[in-house]
C-alpha positions in Angstrom: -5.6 24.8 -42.4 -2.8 22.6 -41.6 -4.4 19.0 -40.5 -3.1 15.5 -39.6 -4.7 12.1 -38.8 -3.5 9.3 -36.8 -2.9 5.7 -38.9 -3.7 2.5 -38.2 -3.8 -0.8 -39.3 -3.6 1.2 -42.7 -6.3 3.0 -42.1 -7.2 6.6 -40.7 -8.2 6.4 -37.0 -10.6 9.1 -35.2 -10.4 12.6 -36.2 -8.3 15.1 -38.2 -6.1 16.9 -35.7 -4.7 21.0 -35.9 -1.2 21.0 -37.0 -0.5 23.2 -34.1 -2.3 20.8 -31.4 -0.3 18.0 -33.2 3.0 19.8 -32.6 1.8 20.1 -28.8 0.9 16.8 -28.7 4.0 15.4 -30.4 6.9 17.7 -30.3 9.2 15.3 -31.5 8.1 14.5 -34.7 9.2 16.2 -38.1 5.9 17.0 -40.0 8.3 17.2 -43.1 8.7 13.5 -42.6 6.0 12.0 -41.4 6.1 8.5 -39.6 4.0 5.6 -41.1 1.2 6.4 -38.3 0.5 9.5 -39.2 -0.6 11.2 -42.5 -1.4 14.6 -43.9 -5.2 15.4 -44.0 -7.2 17.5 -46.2 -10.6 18.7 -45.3 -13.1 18.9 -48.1 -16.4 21.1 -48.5 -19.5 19.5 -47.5 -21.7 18.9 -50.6 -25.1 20.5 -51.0 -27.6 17.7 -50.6 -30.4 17.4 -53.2 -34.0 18.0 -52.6 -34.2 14.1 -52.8 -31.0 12.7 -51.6 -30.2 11.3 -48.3 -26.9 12.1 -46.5 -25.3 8.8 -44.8 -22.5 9.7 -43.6 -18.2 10.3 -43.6 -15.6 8.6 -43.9 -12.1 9.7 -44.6 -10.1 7.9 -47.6 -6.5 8.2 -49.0 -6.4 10.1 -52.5 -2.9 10.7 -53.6 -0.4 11.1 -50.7 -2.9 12.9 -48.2 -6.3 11.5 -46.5 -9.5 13.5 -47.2 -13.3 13.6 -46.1 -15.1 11.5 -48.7 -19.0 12.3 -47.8 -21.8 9.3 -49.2 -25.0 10.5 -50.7 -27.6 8.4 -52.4 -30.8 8.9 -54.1 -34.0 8.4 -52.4 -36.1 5.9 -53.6 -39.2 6.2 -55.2 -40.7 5.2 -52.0 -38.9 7.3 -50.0 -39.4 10.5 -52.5 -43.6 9.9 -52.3 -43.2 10.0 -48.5 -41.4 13.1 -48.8 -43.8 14.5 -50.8 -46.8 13.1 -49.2 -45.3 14.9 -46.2 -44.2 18.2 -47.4 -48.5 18.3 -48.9 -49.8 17.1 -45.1 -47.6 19.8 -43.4 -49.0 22.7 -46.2 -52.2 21.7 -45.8 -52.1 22.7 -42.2 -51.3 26.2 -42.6 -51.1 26.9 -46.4 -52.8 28.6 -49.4 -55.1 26.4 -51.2 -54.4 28.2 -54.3 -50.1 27.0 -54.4 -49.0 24.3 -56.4 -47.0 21.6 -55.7 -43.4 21.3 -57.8 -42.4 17.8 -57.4 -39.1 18.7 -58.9 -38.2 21.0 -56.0 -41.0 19.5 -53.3 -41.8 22.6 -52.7 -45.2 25.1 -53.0 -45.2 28.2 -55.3 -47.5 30.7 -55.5 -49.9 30.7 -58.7 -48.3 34.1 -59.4 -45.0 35.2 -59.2 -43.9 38.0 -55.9 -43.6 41.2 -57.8 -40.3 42.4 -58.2 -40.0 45.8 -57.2 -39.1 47.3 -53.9 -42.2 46.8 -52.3 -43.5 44.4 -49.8 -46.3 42.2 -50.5 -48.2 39.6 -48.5 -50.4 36.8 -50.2 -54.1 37.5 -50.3 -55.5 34.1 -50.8 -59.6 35.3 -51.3 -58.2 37.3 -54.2 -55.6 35.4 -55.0 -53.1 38.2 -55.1 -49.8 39.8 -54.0 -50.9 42.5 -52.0 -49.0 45.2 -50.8 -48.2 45.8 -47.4 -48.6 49.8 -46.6 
């Protein structure tokens, strides 16, 4: 996907636009030689965010000869990782099986043994604690 972005002051202003609304926009300009207030822009893949990071925003930097999407990410604190936790326990302890267990690492609950793996389809029988088909 062909992409440009306005310049100024140096630095990228507003949004990536189409190369074809560009055109529209500005039919007299050669995109094979671009003026100083426009540059070439290349989208980048959003990132997977980690069970205990914190997404804070986009900005769009020059690498090279082209602008790009440069996404920030940090690492919860410890603070902010207990909360999580503390949160993700509250909510299961509303509606879910006494008999899960917590993995930090993944903040998630997992059954105390695994879903069988064959085609069937099981439901969780918490009395029994047991997969138990459904028929």
């Amino acid at each position: 996907m062909e992409l440009f972005i306005q310049i100024k002051n140096g630095q990228p202003f507003e949004h990536p636009i189409l190369g074809d609304n560009f055109r529209q926009a500005f039919p007299n300009i050669n995109t094979n030689n671009l003026p100083e207030w426009v540059a070439r822009f290349v989208r980048g893949p959003a990132p997977a965010i980690g069970v205990y990071e914190i997404y804070e925003g986009l900005t769009y930097e020059k690498r090279g000869e082209v602008y790009t999407d440069v996404h920030h990410i940090r690492q919860m604190s410890n603070e902010e990782k207990l909360s999580k936790q503390e949160d993700v326990k509250t909510e299961w302890g509303k509606t879910g099986f006494a008999s899960w267990v917590f993995n930090e690492k993944t903040c998630v609950f997992y059954p105390p043994i695994s879903y069988p793996e064959d085609d069937k389809i099981y439901r969780w029988d918490e009395p029994t604690i047991s997969w138990v088909e459904v028929i």
